[in-house]
ZAMIZA-314647 format. One line per field, with one value per residue (C-alpha): residue number from 1; residue in three letters; x negated, y negated, z negated. Coordinates in pm, whole numbers, padded with zeros to 5 digits. Each point is the difference from the previous one (the first is absolute). Layout:
# residues N
nr: [NUM ...]
rest: [ALA ...]
c1: [X ...]
c2: [Y ...]
c3: [Z ...]
//
This chain:
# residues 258
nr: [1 2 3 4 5 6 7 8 9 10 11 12 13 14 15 16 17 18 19 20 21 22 23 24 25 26 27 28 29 30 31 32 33 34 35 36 37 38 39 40 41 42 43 44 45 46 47 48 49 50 51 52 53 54 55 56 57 58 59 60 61 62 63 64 65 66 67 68 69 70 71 72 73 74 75 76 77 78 79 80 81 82 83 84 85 86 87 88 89 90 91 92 93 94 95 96 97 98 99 100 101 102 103 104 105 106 107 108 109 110 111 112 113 114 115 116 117 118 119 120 121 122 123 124 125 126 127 128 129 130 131 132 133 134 135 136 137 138 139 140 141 142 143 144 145 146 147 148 149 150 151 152 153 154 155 156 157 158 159 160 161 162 163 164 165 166 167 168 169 170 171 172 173 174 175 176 177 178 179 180 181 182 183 184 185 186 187 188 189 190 191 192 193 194 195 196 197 198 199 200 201 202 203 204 205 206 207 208 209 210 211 212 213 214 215 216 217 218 219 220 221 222 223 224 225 226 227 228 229 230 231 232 233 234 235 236 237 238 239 240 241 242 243 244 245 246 247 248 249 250 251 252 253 254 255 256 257 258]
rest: [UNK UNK UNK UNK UNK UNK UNK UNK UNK UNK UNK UNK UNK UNK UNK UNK UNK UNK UNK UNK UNK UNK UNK UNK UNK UNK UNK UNK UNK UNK UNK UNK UNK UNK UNK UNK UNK UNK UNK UNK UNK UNK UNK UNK UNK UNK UNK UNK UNK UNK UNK UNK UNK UNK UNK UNK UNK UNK UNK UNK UNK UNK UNK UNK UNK UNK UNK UNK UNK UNK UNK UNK UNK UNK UNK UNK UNK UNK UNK UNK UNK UNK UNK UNK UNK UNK UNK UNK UNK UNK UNK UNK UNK UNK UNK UNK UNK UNK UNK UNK UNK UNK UNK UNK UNK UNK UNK UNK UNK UNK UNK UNK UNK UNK UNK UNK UNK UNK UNK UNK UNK UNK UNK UNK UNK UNK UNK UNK UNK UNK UNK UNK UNK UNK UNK UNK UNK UNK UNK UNK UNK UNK UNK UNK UNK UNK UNK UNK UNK UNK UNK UNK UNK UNK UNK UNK UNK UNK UNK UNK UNK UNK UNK UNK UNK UNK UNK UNK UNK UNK UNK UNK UNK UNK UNK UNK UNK UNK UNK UNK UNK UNK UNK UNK UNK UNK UNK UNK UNK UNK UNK UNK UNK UNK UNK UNK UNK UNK UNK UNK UNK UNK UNK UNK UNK UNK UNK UNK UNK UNK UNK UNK UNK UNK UNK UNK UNK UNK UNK UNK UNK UNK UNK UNK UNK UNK UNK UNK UNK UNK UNK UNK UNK UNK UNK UNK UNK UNK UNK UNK UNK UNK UNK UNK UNK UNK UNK UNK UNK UNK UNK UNK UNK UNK UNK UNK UNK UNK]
c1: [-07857 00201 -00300 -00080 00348 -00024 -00160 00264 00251 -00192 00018 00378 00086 -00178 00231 00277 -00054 -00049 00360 00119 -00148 00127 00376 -00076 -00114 00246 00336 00181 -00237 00038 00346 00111 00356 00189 -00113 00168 00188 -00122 -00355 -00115 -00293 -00235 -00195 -00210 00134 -00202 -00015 -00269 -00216 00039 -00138 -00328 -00014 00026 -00219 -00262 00106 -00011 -00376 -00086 00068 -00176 -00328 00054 00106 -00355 -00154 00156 -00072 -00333 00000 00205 -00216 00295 -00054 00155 00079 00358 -00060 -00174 00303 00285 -00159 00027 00325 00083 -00220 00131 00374 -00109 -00287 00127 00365 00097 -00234 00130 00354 -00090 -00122 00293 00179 -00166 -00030 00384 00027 -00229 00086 00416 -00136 -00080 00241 00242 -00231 00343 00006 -00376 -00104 -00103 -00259 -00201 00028 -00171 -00364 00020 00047 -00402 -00038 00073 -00150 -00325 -00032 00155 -00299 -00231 00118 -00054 -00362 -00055 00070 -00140 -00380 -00269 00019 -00199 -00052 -00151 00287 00293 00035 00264 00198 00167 00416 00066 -00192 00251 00308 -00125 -00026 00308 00185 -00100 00185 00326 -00121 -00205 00314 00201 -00212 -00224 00046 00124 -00364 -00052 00315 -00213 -00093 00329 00073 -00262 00159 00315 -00219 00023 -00305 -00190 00194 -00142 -00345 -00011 00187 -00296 -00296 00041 00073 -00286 -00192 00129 -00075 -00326 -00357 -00088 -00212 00194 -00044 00106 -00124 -00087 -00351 -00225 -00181 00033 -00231 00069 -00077 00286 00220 -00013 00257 00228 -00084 00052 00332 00083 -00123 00203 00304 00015 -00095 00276 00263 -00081 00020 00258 00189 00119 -00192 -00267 00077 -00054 -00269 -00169 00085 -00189 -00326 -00027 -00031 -00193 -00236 00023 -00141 -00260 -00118 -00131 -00261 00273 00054 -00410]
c2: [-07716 00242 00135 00111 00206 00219 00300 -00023 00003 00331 00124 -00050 00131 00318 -00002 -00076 00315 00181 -00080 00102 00334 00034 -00078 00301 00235 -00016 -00069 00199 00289 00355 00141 00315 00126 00297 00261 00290 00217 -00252 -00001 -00334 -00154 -00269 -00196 -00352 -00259 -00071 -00339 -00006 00052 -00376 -00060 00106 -00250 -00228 00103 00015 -00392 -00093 00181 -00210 -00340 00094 00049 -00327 -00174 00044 -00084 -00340 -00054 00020 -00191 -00269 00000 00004 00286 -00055 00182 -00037 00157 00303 00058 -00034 00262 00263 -00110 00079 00282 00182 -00029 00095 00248 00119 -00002 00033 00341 00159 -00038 00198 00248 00035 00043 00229 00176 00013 00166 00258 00095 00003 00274 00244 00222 -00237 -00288 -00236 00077 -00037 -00257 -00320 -00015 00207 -00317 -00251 00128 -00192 -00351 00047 -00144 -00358 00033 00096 -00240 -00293 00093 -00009 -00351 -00161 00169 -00162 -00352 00012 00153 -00176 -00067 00234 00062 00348 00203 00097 00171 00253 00053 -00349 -00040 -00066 00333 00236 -00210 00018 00384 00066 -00227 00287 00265 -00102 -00069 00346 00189 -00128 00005 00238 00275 00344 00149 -00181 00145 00082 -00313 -00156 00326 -00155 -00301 00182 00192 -00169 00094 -00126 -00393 00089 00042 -00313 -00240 00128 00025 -00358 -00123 00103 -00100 -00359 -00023 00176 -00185 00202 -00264 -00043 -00141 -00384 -00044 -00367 -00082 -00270 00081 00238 00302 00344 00176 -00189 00005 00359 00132 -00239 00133 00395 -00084 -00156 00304 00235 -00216 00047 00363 00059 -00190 00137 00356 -00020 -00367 -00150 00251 -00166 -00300 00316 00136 -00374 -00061 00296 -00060 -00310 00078 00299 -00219 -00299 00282 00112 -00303 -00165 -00192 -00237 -00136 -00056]
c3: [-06593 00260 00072 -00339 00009 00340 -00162 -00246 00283 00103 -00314 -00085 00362 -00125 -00329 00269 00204 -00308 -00145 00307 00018 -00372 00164 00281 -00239 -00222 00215 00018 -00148 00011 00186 -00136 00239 00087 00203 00130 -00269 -00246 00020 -00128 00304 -00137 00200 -00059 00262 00284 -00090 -00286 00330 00051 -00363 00117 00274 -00242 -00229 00335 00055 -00375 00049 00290 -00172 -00296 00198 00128 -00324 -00126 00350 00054 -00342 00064 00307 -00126 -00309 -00227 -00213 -00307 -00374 00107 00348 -00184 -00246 00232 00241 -00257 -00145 00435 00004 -00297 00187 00370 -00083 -00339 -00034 00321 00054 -00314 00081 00334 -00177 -00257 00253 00205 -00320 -00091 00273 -00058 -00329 00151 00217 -00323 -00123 -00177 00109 -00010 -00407 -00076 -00254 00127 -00212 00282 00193 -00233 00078 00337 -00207 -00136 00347 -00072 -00332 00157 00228 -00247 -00175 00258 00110 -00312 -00061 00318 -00075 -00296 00167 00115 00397 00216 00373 -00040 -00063 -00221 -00329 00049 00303 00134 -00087 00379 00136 -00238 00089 00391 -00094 -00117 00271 00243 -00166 00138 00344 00000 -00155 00320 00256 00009 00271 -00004 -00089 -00232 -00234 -00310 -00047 00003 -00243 -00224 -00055 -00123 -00257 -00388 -00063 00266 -00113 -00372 00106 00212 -00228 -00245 00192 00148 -00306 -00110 00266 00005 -00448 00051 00004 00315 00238 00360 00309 00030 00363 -00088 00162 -00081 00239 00326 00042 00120 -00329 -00125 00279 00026 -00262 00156 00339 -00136 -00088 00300 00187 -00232 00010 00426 00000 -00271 00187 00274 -00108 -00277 00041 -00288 -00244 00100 -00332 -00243 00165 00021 -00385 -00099 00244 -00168 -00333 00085 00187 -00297 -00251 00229 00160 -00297 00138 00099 -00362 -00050]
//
């Protein structure tokens, strides 16, 4: 039945904005031109901005994959592997290729950063491997509506779509961040630590309710609070700072898993 196939629709749109992202990302890359008395000035193209609009869409339609799924009752063992086959493009993929290139550029920076080995730049590909691996733990788990073991795919791809938008849009003040994200260290640590988080058996958040109460609601309503304030005070920072609140609040919230 058509019916049967809409969240599959859902789901390949979200493998559609994915590719697409992949395409902004990666065309036409790093440019590396002439400056005055022969300086060489490299810059990432403002473009790979538009990647993480697309990885925000491809986001959006996954959420509602699952939810017309379940109103359509037409969950299916199909359904489940084709949205991580889609998730492991959009929310894998897709965010390490933003961060080899944000990383290129960082390490072209260094003192004959144009020469260095490119095997510096294969760290940022444990990404996709981490969450590949992730994905298929999940399909192969038991169901559950209490919450997540290890950090959901989507939530580090959603992370690492705001590092473009943050490096070009944040204001004036607001310099050392944008600093940060031209720092090759700072790309090595977060590659790692979300792959670890994503691989690990840490218990997280799902925000799926069986039933509504304000003991459970009240993570949910925490990072809602923290999300405005951050926005607010620090704009598009504010994805970071939300990623972190929640899995600070998954590991201390535990009552939510009981």
């Amino acid at each position: 039945m058509i019916k049967k196939q809409i969240p599959n629709l859902f789901t390949l749109l979200n493998l559609f904005f994915g590719c697409i992202a992949v395409v902004y990302i990666t065309t036409p890359g790093i440019i590396i031109t002439a400056g005055i008395e022969g300086e060489s000035l490299i810059e990432i193209p403002q473009q790979i901005y538009r990647a993480s609009l697309c990885l925000a869409l491809a986001a959006v339609v996954d959420y509602f994959d699952g939810f017309l799924a379940r109103l359509l009752d037409s969950s299916s063992e199909m359904g489940k592997q084709l949205d991580s086959l889609a998730d492991l493009v959009s929310f894998g993929v897709a965010p390490s290729l933003i961060a080899y290139q944000f990383l290129r550029l960082s390490i072209a920076q260094d003192m004959d950063g144009l020469s260095a080995s490119w095997f510096q730049l294969l760290p940022v590909f444990i990404l996709p491997c981490a969450a590949a691996y992730r994905l298929a733990r999940f399909n192969i788990s038991a169901p559950s509506i209490t919450g997540f073991t290890g950090v959901p795919v989507p939530a580090v791809g959603l992370l690492f779509a705001s590092f473009p938008i943050i490096y070009w849009y944040a204001p004036i003040e607001q310099a050392a961040v944008t600093g940060l994200l031209l720092n090759k260290w700072f790309w090595y640590v977060v590659v790692l630590g979300c792959s670890y988080l994503m691989v690990s058996t840490l218990p997280m958040m799902a925000f799926k309710f069986s039933a509504i109460s304000f003991k459970k609601l009240l993570p949910l309503l925490i990072l809602v609070a923290i999300g405005l304030i951050s926005a607010i005070s620090f704009g598009w920072i504010a994805v970071p700072i939300v990623f972190i609140a929640y899995v600070v609040l998954s590991l201390s919230l535990k009552y939510w898993y009981v």
